[in-house]
C-alpha positions as CSV (number, residue, x, y, z in Angstrom):
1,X,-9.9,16.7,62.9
2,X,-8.9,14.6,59.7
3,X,-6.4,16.6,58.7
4,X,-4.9,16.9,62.7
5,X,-5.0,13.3,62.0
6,X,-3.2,13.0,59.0
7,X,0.0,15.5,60.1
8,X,0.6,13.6,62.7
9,X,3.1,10.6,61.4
10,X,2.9,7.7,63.2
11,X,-1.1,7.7,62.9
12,X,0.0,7.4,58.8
13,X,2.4,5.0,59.5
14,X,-0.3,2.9,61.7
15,X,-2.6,3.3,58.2
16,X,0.0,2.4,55.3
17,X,1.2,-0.5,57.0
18,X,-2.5,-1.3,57.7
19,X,-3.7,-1.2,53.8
20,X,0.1,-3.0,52.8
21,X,-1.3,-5.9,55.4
22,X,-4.6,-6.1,54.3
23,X,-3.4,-5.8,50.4
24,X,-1.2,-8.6,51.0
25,X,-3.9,-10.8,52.7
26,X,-5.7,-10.5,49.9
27,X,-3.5,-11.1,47.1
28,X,-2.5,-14.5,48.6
29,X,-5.8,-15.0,49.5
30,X,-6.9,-14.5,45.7
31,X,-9.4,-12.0,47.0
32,X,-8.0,-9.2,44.1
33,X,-8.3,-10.5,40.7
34,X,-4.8,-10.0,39.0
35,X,-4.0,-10.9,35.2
36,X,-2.0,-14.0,34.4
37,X,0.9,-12.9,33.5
38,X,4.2,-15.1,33.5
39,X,7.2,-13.1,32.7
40,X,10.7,-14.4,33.3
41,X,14.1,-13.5,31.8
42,X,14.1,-15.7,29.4
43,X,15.7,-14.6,25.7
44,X,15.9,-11.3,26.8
45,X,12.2,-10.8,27.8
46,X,11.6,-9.2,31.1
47,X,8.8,-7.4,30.9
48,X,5.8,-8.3,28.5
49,X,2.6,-7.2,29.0
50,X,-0.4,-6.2,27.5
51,X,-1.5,-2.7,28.2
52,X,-4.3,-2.2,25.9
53,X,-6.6,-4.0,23.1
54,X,-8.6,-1.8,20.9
55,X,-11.5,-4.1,19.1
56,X,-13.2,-2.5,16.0
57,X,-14.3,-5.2,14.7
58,X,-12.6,-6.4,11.9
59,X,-9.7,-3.5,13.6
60,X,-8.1,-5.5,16.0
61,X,-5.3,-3.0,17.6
62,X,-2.8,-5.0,21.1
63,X,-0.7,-2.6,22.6
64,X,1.8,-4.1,24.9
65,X,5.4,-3.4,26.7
66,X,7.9,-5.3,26.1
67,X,11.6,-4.7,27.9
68,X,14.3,-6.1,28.5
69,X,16.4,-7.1,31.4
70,X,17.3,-3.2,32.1
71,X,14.3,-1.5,31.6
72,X,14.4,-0.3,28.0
73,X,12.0,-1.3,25.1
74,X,12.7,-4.0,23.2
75,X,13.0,-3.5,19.4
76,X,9.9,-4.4,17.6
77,X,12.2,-6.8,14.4
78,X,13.2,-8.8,17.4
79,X,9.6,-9.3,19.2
80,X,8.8,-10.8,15.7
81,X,11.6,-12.8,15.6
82,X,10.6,-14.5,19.0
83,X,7.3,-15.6,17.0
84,X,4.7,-14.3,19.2
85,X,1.2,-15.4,18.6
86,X,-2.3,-13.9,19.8
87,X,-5.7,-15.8,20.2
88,X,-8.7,-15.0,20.7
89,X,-10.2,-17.7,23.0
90,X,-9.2,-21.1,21.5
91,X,-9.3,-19.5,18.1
92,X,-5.5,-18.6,16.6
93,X,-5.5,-14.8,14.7
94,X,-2.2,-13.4,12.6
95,X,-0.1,-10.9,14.4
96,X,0.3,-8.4,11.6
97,X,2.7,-6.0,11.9
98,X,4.3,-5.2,15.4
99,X,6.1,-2.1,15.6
100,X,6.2,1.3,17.9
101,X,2.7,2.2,18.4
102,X,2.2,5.3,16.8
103,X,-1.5,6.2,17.5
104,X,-3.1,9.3,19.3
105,X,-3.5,8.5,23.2
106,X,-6.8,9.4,25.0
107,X,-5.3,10.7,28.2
108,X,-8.4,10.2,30.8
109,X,-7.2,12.0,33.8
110,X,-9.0,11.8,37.2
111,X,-8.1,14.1,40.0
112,X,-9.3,13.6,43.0
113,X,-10.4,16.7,44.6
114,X,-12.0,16.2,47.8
115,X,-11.6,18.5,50.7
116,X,-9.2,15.8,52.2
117,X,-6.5,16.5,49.6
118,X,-4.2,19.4,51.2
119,X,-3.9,22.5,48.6
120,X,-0.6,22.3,48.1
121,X,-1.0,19.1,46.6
122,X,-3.7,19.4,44.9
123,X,-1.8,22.9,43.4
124,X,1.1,20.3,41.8
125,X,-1.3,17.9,40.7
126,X,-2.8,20.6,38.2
127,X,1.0,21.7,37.9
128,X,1.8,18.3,36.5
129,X,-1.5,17.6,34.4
130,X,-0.6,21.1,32.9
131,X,2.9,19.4,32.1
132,X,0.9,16.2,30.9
133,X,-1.0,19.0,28.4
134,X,2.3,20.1,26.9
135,X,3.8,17.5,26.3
136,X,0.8,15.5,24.3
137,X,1.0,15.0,20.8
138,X,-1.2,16.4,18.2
139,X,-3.7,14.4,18.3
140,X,-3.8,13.2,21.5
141,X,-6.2,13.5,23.4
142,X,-7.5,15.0,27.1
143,X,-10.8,14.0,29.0
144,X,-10.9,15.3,32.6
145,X,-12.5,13.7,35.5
146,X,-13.8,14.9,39.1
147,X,-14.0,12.6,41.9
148,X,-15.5,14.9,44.8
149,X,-19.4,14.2,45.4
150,X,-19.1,11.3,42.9
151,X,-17.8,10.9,39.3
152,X,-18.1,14.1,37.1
153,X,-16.8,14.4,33.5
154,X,-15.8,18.5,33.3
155,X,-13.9,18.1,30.1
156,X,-15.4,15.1,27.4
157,X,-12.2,14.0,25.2
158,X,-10.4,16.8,23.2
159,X,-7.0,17.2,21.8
160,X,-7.4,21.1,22.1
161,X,-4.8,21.9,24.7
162,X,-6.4,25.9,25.2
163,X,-9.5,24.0,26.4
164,X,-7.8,21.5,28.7
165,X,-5.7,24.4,30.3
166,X,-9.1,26.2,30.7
167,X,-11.0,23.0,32.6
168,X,-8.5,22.4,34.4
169,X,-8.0,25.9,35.7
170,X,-11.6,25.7,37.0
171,X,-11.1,22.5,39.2
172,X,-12.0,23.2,42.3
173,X,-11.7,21.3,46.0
174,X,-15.3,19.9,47.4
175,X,-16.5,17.7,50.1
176,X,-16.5,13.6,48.9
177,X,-14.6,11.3,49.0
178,X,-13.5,8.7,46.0
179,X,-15.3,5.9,45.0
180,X,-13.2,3.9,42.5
181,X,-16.5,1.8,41.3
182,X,-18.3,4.6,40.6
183,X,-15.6,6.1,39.2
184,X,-14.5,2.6,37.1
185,X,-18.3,2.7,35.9
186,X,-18.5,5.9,34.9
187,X,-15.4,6.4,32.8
188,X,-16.3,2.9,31.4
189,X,-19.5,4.1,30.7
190,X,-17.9,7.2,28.4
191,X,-15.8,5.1,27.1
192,X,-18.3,2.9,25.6
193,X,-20.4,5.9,24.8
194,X,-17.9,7.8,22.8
195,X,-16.1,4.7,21.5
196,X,-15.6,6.2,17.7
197,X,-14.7,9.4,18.6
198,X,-11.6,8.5,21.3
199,X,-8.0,7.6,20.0
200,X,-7.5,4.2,20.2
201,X,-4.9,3.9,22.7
202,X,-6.4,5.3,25.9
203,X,-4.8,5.5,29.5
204,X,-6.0,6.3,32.7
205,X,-4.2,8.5,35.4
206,X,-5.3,9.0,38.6
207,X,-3.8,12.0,41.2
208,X,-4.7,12.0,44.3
209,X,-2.5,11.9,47.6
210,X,-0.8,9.4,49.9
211,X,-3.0,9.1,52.6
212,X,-5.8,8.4,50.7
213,X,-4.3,5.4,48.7
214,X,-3.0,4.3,51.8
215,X,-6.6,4.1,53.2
216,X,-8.4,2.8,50.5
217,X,-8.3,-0.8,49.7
218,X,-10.6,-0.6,46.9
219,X,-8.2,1.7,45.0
220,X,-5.6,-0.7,45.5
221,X,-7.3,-3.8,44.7
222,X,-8.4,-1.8,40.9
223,X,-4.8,-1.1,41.0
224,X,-3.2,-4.6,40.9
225,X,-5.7,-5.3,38.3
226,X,-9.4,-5.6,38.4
227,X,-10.4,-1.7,37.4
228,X,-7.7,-2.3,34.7
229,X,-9.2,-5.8,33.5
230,X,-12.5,-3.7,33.0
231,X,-11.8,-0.7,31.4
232,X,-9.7,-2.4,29.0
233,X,-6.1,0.3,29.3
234,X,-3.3,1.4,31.3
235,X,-3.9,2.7,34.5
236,X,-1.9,4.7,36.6
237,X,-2.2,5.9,39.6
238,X,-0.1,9.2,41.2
239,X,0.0,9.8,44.9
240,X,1.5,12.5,46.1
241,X,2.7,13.4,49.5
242,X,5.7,14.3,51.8
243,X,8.8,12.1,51.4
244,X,8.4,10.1,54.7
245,X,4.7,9.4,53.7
246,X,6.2,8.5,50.0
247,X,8.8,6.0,52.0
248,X,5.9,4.4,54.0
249,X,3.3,3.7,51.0
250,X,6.5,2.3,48.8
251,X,5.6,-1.6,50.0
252,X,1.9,-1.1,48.5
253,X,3.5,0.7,45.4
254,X,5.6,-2.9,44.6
255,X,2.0,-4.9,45.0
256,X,0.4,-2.6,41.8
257,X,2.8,-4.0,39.5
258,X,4.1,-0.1,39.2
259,X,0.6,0.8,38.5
260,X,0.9,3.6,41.2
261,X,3.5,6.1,41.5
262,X,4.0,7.6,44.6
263,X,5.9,11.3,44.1
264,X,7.0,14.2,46.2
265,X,5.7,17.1,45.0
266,X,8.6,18.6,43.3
267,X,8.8,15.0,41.9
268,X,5.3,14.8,40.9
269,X,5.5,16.6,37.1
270,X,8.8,14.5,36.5
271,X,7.0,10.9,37.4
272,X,4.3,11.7,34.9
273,X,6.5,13.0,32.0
274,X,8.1,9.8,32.4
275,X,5.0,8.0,32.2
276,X,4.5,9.3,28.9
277,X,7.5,8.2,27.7
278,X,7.3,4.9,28.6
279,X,4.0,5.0,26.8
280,X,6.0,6.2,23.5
281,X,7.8,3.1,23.9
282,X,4.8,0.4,23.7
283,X,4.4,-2.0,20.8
284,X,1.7,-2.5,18.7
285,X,0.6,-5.4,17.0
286,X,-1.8,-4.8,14.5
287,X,-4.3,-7.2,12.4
288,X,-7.9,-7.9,11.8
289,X,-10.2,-10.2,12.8
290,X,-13.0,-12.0,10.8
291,X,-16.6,-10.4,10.8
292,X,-17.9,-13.8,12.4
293,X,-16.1,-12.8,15.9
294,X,-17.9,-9.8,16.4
295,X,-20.5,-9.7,19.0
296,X,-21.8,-8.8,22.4
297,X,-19.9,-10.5,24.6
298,X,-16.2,-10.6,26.4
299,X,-13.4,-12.9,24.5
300,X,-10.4,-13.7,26.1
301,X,-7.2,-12.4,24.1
302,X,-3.8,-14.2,24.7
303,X,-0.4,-13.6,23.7
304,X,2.5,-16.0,24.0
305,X,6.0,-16.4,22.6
306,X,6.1,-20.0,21.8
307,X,10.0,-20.3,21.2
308,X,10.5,-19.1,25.0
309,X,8.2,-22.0,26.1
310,X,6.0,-20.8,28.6
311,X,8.4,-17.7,29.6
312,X,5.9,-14.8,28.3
313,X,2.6,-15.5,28.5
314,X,0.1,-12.4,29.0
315,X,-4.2,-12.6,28.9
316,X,-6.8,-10.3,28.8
317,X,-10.5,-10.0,28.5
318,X,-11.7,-8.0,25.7
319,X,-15.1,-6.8,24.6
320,X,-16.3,-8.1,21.0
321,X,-18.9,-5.9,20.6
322,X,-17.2,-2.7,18.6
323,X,-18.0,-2.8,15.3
324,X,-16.1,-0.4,13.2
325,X,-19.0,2.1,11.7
326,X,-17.9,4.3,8.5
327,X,-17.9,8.0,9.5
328,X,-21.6,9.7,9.0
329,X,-23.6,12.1,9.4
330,X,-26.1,12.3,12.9
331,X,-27.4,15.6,12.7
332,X,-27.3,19.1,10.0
333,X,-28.6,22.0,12.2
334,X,-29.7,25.0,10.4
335,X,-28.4,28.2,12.3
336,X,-29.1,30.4,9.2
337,X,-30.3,30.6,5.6
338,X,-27.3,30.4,3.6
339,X,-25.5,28.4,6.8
340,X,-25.5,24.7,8.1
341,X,-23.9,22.4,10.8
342,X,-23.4,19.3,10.6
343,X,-22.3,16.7,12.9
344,X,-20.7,13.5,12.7
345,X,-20.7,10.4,14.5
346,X,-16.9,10.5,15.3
347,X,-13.9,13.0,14.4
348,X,-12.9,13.5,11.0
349,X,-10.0,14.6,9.3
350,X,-10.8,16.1,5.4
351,X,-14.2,17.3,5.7
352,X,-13.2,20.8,5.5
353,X,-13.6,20.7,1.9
354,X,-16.9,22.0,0.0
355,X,-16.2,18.7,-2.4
356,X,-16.8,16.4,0.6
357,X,-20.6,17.5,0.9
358,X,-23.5,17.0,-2.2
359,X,-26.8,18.4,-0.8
360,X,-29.6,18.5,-3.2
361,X,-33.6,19.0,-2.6
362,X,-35.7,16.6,-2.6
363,X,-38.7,17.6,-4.9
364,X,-39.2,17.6,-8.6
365,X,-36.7,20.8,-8.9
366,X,-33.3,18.6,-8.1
367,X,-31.9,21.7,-7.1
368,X,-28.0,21.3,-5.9
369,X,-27.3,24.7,-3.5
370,X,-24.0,25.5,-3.9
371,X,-21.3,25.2,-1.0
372,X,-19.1,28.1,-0.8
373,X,-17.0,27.6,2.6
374,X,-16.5,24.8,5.0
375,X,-15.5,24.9,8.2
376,X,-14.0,21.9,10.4
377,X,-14.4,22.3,14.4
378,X,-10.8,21.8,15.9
379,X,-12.1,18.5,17.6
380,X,-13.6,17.1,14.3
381,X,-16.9,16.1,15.5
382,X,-18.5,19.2,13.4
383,X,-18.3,21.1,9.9
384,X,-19.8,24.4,9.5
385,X,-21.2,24.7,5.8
386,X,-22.0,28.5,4.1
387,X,-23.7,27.7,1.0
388,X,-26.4,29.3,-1.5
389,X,-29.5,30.7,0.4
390,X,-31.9,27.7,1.2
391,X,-35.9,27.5,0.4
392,X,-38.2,25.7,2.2
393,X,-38.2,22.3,1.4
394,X,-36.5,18.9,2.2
395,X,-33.1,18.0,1.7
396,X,-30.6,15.4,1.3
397,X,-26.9,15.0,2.6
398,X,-24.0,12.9,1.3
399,X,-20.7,13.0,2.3
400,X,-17.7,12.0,-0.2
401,X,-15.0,10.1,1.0
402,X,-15.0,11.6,4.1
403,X,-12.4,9.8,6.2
404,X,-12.3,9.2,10.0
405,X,-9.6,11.2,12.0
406,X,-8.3,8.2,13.8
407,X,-8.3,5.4,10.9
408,X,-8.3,7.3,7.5
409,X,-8.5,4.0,5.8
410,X,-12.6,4.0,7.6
411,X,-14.4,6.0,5.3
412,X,-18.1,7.5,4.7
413,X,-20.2,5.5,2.7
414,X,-21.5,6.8,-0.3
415,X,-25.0,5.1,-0.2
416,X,-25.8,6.9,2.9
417,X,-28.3,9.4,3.0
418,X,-29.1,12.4,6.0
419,X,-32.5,14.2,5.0
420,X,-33.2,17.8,7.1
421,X,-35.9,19.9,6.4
422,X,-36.2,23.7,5.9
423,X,-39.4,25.3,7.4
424,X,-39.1,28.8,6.2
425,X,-38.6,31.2,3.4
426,X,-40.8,30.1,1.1
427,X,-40.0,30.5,-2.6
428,X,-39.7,33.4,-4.2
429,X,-39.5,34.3,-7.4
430,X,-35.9,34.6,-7.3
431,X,-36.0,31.0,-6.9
432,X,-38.0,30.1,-9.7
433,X,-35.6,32.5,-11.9
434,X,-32.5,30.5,-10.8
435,X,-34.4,27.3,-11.3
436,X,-36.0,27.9,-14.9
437,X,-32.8,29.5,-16.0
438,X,-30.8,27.0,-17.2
439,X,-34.0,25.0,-18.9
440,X,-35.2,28.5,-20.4
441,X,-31.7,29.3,-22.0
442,X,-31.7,25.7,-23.7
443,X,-35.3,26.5,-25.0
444,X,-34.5,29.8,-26.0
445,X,-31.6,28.3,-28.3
446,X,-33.3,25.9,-29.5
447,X,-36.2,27.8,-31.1
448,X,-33.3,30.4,-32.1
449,X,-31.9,27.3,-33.9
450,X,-35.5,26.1,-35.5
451,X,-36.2,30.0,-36.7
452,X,-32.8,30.4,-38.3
453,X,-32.8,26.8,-40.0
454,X,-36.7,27.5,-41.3
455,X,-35.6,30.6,-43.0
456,X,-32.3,29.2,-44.3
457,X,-34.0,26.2,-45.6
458,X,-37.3,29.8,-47.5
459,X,-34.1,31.2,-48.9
460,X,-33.1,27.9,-49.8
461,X,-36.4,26.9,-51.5
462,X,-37.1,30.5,-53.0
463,X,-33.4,30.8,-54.8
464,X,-34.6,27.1,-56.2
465,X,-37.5,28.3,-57.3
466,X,-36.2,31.2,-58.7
467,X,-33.5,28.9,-60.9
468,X,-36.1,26.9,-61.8
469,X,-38.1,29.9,-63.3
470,X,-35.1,31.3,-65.0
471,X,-34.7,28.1,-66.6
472,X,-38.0,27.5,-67.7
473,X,-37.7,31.0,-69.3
474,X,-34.5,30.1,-71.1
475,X,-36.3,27.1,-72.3
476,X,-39.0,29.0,-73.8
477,X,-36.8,31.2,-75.2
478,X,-35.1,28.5,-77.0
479,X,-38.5,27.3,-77.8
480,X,-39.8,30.2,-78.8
481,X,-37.0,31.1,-81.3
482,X,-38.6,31.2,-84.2
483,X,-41.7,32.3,-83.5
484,X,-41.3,35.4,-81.5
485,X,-41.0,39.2,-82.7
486,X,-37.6,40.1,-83.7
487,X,-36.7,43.9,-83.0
488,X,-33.3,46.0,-83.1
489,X,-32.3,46.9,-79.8
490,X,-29.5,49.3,-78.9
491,X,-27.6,49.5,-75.4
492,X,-25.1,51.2,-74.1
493,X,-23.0,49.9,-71.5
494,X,-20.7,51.2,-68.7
495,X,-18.7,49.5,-66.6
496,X,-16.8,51.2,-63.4
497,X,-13.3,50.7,-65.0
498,X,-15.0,52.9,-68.3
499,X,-15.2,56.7,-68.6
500,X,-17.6,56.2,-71.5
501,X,-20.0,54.1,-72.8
502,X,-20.1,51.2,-75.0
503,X,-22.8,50.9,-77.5
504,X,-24.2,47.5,-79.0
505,X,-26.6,47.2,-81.3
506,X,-28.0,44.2,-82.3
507,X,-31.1,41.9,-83.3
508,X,-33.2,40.5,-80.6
509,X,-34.8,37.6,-81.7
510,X,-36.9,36.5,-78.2
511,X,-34.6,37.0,-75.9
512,X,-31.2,38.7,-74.5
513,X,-29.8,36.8,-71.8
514,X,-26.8,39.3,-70.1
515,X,-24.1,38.0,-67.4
516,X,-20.8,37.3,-67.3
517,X,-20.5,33.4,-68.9
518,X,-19.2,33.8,-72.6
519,X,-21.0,30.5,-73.0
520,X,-24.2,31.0,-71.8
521,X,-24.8,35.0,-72.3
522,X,-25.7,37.0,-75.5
523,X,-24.4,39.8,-74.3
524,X,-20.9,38.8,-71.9
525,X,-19.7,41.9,-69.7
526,X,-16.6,42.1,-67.7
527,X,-17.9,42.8,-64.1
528,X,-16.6,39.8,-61.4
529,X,-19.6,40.9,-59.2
530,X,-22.5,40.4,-61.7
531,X,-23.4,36.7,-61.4
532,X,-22.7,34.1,-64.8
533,X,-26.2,34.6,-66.0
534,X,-27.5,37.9,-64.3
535,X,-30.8,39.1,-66.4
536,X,-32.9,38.0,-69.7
537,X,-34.2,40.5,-71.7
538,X,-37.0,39.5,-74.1
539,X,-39.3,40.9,-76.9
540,X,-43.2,40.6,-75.9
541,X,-45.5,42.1,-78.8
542,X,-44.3,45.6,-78.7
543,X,-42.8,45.5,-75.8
544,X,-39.1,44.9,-74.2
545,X,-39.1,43.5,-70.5
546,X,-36.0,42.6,-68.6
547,X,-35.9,40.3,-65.3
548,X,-33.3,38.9,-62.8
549,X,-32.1,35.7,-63.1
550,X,-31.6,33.5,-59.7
551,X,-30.8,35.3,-56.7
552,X,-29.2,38.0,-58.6
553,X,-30.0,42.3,-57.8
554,X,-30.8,44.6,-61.0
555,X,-31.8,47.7,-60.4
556,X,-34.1,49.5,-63.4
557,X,-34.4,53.5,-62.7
558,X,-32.5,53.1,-59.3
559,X,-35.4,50.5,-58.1
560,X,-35.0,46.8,-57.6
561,X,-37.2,44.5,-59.5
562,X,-38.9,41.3,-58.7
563,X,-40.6,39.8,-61.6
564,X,-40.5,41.2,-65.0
565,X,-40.4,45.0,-65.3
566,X,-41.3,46.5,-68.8
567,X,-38.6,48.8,-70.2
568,X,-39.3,52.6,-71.4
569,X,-36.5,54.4,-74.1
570,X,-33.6,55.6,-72.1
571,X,-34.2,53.4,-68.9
572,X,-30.8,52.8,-67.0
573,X,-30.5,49.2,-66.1
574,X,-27.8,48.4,-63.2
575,X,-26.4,44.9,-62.8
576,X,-23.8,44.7,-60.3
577,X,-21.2,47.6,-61.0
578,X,-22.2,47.6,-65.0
579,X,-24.7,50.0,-66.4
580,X,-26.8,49.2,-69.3
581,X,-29.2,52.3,-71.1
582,X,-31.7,51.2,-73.1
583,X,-32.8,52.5,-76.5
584,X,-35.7,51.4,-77.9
């Protein structure tokens, strides 16, 4: 029966002019609340308005249009030229820079899609969302919104376009009808829910049809202000509809302030296109605000032009109670042994970098697993980690520098701390091999170290205590002169660079000393490997013994000798490359 009702013309004619009367009454009766805005064409200002304030406290973010007396933006130089000024209740803040607002916009699109809606309207509504899709930036962002049988989020904030197309693909029409406070408290509710993790410039757009705008004075009081005032950003609303319903809703269209849009459906995709451009054109005055102004309650924010007296004057209630909070860590899932997600409090932008994690157990071990891969979700909200196979155990989480995907000035603080615990796989001995590795291989070389320098410093004391013999026997030799047996004693020596030998004969009178110093040696030969004093030969009763001097080799009968070594006729002493036989 509704729909018999609504094709019949003169019944929607009987309604439009209906909700235009009633919306008038109210509005001069002050019954819909409607921000103060004085705008006049003054110095070129003819628009001037604010759409949006985003408060992170000490982020203060105003977005607002400016135009001139034909519609187009004014430049941003000449907006500071005019000296505007902002306050927040009685207390004066600097404007900062204004330019072209280039942040990411959260696009929080409601579609109304009760069974009252006909489906050819409802088909280019999602034909003109789908255009609002391709056209977003980025990083802009898409939540989508049910109104049928009461508020329903189907699609949280996203900038992935594939998933919006997908969501909205799977609207479908059910019985319900729109309740804008329920709907006003429910996206204010997200909104306030998900406040780090939305772009800071965020609009609201609204499809639904003619015939239910016409009939529904709460959607039009929200329009000309009051569901705008509390959800803090520009609204729009699009109703769509046939042209002589479009011509009969117009006088309710010019009480919104243009915040609805009524459209044809072949004009439908074309009005919202243009909406995003007009949103391309808003200013943005940013600043901060001191740390003392942040708290849980509403400020009034006001911005004026002084120089035009009171020509552009625009206010706005603004909730204090954002603080901005550094990017962090709010949960680390473990969905394998050698894997690890984490999530994060809002999006990120460089966390898909293994230098932007430290994880490190907490026990006496200190052990740092090693992170070989990272993976950032397309949203930012979550970083799968493939690292070194874990042990049971509990762990500890930093994050470096990591930055947040809407301010990259906000980042991670490095104090913070996210502990998780692993409850299996105990460890092994594999683990206790990768843990005593390091301290094993620096013990190993330094007993290598202590068992080289002790026999460096044996050899060191043995070749002194060998000099020291050799002098003491020189000494007694010299001593001894004169009072040990003298005896004739013939060698023959042979040196490599000799065929045959060369005999001396001569009187040994204690000792002999043989080597290569003419000073030092009775008997010098020419052999540049035989050391400067290489072996003493001495006269002991009847006896002739010969013994190495220092560190030096000599070989008697092809055998090394240690201490003194009696000689026998004809034994072959080899010092070096020389040969000496001896003939007693």
């Amino acid at each position: 029966m509704k729909n018999l009702l609504r094709s019949v013309f003169g019944f929607h004619r009987f309604w439009a002019a209906f909700a235009a009367a009633f919306a008038a009454l109210c509005l001069a009766a002050g019954g819909l609340p409607v921000r103060a805005l004085d705008a006049q064409a003054v110095g070129g200002f003819t628009g001037f308005s604010i759409e949006q304030v985003y408060v992170n406290v000490p982020e203060l973010d105003v977005f607002v249009t400016a135009q001139d007396d034909t519609g187009s933006p004014i430049d941003p130089m000449l907006v500071q030229a005019a000296g505007v000024e902002l306050y927040i209740g009685e207390e004066k803040i600097p404007t900062g820079n204004i330019g072209m607002a280039s942040e990411p916009i959260c696009y929080l699109v409601v579609i109304d899609n009760s069974t009252a809606i006909l489906k050819d309207d409802l088909a280019a509504v999602r034909g003109a969302v789908r255009t609002l899709i391709k056209n977003k930036g980025e990083r802009d962002q898409i939540a989508l919104y049910t109104t049928a049988g009461g508020p329903a989020c189907v699609l949280p904030a996203t900038d992935d376009g594939a998933a919006a197309m997908r969501a909205l693909s799977g609207i479908r029409q059910a019985a319900g009808e729109l309740d804008v406070t329920s709907l006003v408290t429910s996206v204010y509710s997200d909104v306030n829910a998900a406040y780090q993790s939305l772009a800071p410039r965020k609009c609201l757009l609204l499809f639904t049809d003619i015939m239910q705008t016409a009939a529904n004075p709460a959607l039009l009081a929200g329009l000309a202000g009051d569901a705008s005032e509390q959800l803090n950003m520009a609204m729009t609303a699009f109703a769509v509809g046939q042209p002589e319903e479009k011509e009969a809703v117009e006088p309710l269209a010019a009480l919104t302030g243009g915040r609805l849009v009524t459209a044809t459906r072949a004009e439908l995709s074309r009005a919202v296109t243009g909406r995003q451009q007009a949103l391309a054109n808003v200013l943005e005055f940013k600043t901060e605000v001191d740390l003392s102004l942040y708290g849980e309650r509403l400020d009034t924010l006001t911005v004026t032009v002084p120089s035009l007296g009171s020509a552009v004057r625009d206010e706005t209630s603004v909730y204090m109670g954002h603080r901005l909070a550094s990017p962090a860590v709010t949960g680390v899932t473990l969905t394998g042994r050698d894997t690890l997600t984490v999530t994060f409090n809002q999006a990120v932008s460089n966390a898909d970098n293994a230098r932007r994690f430290a994880i490190s157990s907490d026990d006496i071990w200190g052990w740092r697993p090693s992170i070989r891969a990272v993976e950032l979700s397309e949203d930012g909200m979550t970083a799968t980690l493939t690292l070194e196979p874990l042990y049971r155990g509990r762990y500890d989480l930093r994050l470096r520098k990591v930055a947040s995907r809407l301010t990259p000035a906000n980042v991670s603080d490095a104090d913070a701390v996210t502990s998780f615990t692993v409850e299996d796989w105990p460890p092994d001995s594999m683990f206790y091999l990768r843990r005593f590795r390091g301290p094993a291989a620096v013990l190993g070389a330094a007993l290598l170290l202590l068992a080289v320098h002790g026999l460096w410093q044996r050899l060191r004391d043995r070749e002194a205590e060998k000099t020291a013999e050799a002098e003491h026997l020189l000494e007694s030799a010299a001593e001894a002169a004169n009072t040990l047996p003298t005896r004739w004693l013939t060698l023959y020596v042979r040196t490599r660079r000799t065929v045959a030998d060369t005999r001396w004969t001569g009187q040994v009178q204690g000792s002999l000393v043989v080597g290569t110093d003419p000073e030092q040696c009775d008997l010098c030969i020419e052999d540049h490997r035989a050391a400067p004093q290489h072996c003493i030969l001495w006269v002991e009763d009847d006896r002739v013994l010969v013994q190495a001097l220092g560190s030096a080799v000599v070989q008697v009968q092809g055998q090394r000798i240690g201490d003194a070594h009696v000689l026998h006729n004809n034994d072959v002493i080899k010092l070096a490359r020389t040969t000496l036989r001896v003939v007693l």
